[in-house]
C-alpha positions as CSV (number, residue, x, y, z in Angstrom):
1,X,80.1,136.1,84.7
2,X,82.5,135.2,87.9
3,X,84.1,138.7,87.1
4,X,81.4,140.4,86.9
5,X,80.0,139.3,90.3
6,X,83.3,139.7,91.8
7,X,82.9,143.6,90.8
8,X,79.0,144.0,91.4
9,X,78.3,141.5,94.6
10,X,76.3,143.9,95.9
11,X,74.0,144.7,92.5
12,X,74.5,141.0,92.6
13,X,72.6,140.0,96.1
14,X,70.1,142.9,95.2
15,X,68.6,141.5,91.9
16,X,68.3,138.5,93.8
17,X,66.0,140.0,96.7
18,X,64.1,141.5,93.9
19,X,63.6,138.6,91.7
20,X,62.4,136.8,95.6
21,X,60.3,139.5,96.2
22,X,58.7,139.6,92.5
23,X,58.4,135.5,92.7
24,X,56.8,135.4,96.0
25,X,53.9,137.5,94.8
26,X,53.2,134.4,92.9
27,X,55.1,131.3,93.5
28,X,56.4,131.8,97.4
29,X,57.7,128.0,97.4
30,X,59.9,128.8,93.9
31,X,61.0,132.6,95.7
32,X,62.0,130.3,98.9
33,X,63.6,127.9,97.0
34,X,65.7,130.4,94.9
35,X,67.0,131.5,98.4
36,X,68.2,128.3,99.5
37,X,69.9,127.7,96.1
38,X,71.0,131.1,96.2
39,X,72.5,130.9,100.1
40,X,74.1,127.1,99.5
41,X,75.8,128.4,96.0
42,X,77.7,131.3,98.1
43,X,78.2,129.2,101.3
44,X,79.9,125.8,99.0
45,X,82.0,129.1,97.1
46,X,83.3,129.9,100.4
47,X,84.6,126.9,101.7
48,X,85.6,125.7,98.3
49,X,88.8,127.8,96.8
50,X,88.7,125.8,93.8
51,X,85.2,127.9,92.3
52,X,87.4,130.9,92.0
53,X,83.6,132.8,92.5
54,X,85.8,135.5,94.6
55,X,89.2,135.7,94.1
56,X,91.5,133.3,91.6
57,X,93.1,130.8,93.4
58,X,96.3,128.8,92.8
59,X,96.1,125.2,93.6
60,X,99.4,123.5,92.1
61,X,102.8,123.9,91.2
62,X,104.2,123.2,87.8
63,X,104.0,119.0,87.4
64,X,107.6,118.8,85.9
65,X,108.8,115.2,85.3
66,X,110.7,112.4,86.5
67,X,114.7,112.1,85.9
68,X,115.8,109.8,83.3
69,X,112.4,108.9,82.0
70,X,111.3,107.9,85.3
71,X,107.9,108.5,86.9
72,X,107.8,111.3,88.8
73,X,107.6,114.9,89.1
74,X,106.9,117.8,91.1
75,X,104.9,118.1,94.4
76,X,105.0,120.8,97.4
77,X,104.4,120.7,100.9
78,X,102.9,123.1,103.2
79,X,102.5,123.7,106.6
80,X,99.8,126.2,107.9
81,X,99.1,128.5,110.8
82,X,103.6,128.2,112.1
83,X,105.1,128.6,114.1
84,X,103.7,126.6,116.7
85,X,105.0,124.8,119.2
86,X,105.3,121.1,116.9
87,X,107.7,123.9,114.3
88,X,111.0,122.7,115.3
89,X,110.2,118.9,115.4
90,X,108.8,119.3,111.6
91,X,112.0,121.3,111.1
92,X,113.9,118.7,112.2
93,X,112.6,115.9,110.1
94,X,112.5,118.2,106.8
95,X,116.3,119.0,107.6
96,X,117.1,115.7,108.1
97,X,115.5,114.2,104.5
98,X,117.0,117.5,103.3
99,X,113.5,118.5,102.0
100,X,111.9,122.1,101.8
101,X,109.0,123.4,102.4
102,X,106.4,125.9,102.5
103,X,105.1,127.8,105.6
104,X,102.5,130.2,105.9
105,X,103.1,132.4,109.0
106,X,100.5,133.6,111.3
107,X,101.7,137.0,112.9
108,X,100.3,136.3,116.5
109,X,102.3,133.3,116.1
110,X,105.6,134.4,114.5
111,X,105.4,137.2,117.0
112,X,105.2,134.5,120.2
113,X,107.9,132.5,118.7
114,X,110.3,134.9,116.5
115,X,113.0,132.3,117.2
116,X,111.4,129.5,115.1
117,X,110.1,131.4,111.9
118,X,113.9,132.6,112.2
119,X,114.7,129.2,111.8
120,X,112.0,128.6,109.3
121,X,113.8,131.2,107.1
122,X,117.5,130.2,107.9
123,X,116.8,126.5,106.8
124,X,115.9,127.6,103.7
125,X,111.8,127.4,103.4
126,X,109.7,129.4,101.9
127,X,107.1,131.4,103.7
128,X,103.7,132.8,102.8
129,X,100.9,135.1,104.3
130,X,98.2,133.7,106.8
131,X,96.5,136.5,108.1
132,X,97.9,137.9,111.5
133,X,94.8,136.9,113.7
134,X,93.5,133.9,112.4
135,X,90.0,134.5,113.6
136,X,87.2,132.8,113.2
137,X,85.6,136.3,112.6
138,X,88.1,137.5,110.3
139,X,86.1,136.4,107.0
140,X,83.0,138.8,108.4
141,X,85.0,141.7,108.5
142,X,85.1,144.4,106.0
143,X,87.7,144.4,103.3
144,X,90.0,147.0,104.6
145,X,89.9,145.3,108.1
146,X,91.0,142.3,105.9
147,X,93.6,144.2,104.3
148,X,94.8,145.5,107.4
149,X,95.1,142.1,109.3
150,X,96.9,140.7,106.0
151,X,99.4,143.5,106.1
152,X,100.2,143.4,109.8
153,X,101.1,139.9,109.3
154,X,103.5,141.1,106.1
155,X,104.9,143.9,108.5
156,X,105.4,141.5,111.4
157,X,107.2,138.2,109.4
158,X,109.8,141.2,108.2
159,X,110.6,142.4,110.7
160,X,111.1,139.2,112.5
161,X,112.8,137.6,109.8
162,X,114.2,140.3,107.4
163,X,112.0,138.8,104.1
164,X,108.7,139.5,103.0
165,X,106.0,136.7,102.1
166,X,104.8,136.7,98.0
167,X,101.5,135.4,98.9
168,X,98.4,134.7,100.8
169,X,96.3,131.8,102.0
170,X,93.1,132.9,103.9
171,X,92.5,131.1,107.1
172,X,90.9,128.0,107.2
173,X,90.9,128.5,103.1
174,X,87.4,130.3,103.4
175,X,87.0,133.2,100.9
176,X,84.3,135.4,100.3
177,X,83.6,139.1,98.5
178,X,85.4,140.7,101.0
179,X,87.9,138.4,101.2
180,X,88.5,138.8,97.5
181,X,88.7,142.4,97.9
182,X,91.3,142.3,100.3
183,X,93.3,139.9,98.3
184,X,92.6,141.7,95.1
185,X,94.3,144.8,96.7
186,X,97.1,143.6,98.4
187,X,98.2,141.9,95.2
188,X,99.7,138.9,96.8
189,X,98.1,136.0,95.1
190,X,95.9,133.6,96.8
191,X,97.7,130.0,97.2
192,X,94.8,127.2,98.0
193,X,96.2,123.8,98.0
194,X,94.9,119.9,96.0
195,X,96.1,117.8,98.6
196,X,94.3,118.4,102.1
197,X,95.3,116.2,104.8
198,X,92.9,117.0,107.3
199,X,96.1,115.9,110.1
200,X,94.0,118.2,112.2
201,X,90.8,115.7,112.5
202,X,92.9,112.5,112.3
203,X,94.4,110.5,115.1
204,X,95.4,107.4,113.1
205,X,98.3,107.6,111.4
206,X,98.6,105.3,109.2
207,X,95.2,106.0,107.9
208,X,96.4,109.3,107.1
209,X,99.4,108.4,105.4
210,X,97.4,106.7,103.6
211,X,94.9,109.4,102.3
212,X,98.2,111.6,101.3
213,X,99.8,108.9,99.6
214,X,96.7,107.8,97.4
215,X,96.0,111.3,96.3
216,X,99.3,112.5,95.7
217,X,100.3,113.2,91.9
218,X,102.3,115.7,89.7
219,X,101.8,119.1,90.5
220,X,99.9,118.5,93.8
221,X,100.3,121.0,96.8
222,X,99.6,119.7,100.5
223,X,98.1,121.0,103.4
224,X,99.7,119.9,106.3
225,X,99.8,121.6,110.2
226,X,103.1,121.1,112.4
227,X,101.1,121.4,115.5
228,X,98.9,118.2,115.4
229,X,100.7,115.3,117.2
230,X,100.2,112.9,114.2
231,X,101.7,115.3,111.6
232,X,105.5,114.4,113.0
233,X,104.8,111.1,112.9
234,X,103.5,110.7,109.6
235,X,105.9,112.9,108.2
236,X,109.4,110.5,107.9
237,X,107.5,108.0,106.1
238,X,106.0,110.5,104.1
239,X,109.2,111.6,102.9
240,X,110.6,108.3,102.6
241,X,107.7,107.1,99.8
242,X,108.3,110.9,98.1
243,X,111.7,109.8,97.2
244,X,110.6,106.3,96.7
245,X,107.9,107.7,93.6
246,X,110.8,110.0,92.5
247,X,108.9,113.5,93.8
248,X,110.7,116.5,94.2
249,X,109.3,119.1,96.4
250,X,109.9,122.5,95.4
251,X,108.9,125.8,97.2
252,X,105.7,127.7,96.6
253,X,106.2,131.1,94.7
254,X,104.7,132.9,92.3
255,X,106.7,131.7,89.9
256,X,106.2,127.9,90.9
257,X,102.3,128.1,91.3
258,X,99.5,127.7,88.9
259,X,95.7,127.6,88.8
């Protein structure tokens, strides 16, 4: 059925108006309320990676285990929309718990700062795909418009940097079909995440530490920023009770990530 509607959106939304139409001859509050099911289906599908109703997403890594029959496993961290100006401060920290991590680039950004997704690359992270704009408007766009933003970005990190991202994330994880079409033909796949931080709507710290901490288990992915103030702050501790559960935090690929 998802593929299906991925394929025919548009023979999709038009049986739709005609069932309305043919119900509102009849029952107009049953055609209204089909709508508004309808409308809040594709709008929760949107903001919500995990329905896969558009594109197939990959939310986790592989869990692994702990060493020596210890708790543990495998987790990954990523940072979204870098470089921005909080990069080398985040840099710093990861380099100095010797942890990696995952960036996805925005190519306005990297090509502001060339210097720091350099860095990013040289310190051994991973990087991945985040559009080149970051528009609000970009998910209204048609798909080749999409496309063409997503490759620009591609384009831009290589030339910067010398290496090629593997994968996508859309910004501000909103998909929809055109989304999925542009995804679908770049064939980079779509990385979502398990773990989101929200470090962008929090200014109490230790709250947020706590809302990682709580939710993090085997196989989670996290969405972090570097350009929030709180995010560097958090971020030592963070590290500190990783290595206290006996996490290792391994880079996002496509041969590391899974549904």
């Amino acid at each position: 059925m998802i593929l299906w509607f991925r394929r025919h959106t548009l023979a999709a939304h038009l049986l739709v108006i005609a069932l309305v139409v043919l119900l509102y001859l009849r029952w107009p509050a049953v055609a209204i309320l089909v709508i508004v099911l309808y409308v809040a289906v594709l709008g929760i599908a949107s903001m919500n990676m995990a329905t896969n109703l558009f594109v197939d997403t990959l939310r986790h890594v592989h869990p692994g285990s702990g060493t020596e029959g210890e708790p543990g496993g495998q987790i990954a961290l990523s940072f979204d929309d870098s470089p921005t100006e909080g990069t080398a401060q985040v840099l710093a920290i990861l380099k100095a718990h010797n942890v990696k991590a995952t960036f996805f680039i925005v190519g306005a950004h990297a090509a502001a700062r060339p210097a720091l997704l350099q860095q990013i690359v040289r310190e051994g992270h991973a990087i991945g795909n985040h559009s080149y704009s970051h528009a609000h408007t970009l998910p209204f766009n048609r798909p080749a418009t999409i496309l063409s933003d997503l490759q620009q970005c591609s384009q831009t990190i290589t030339a910067i940097a010398g290496v090629t991202p593997r994968m996508y994330r859309p910004p501000f994880g909103v998909v929809n079909p055109a989304i999925g079409q542009a995804v679908r033909a770049s064939q980079l796949p779509c990385v979502g995440w398990s773990l989101r931080s929200f470090d962008t709507a929090s200014s109490h710290p230790q709250r947020l530490l706590a809302r990682i901490t709580s939710r993090l288990t085997p196989g989670a992915i996290v969405l972090l920023h570097d350009y929030p103030a709180v995010t560097p702050q958090i971020l030592p501790e963070l590290l500190q009770e990783i290595k206290r559960r006996n996490f290792t935090c391994v880079l996002l690929s496509p041969e590391t990530l899974r549904p």
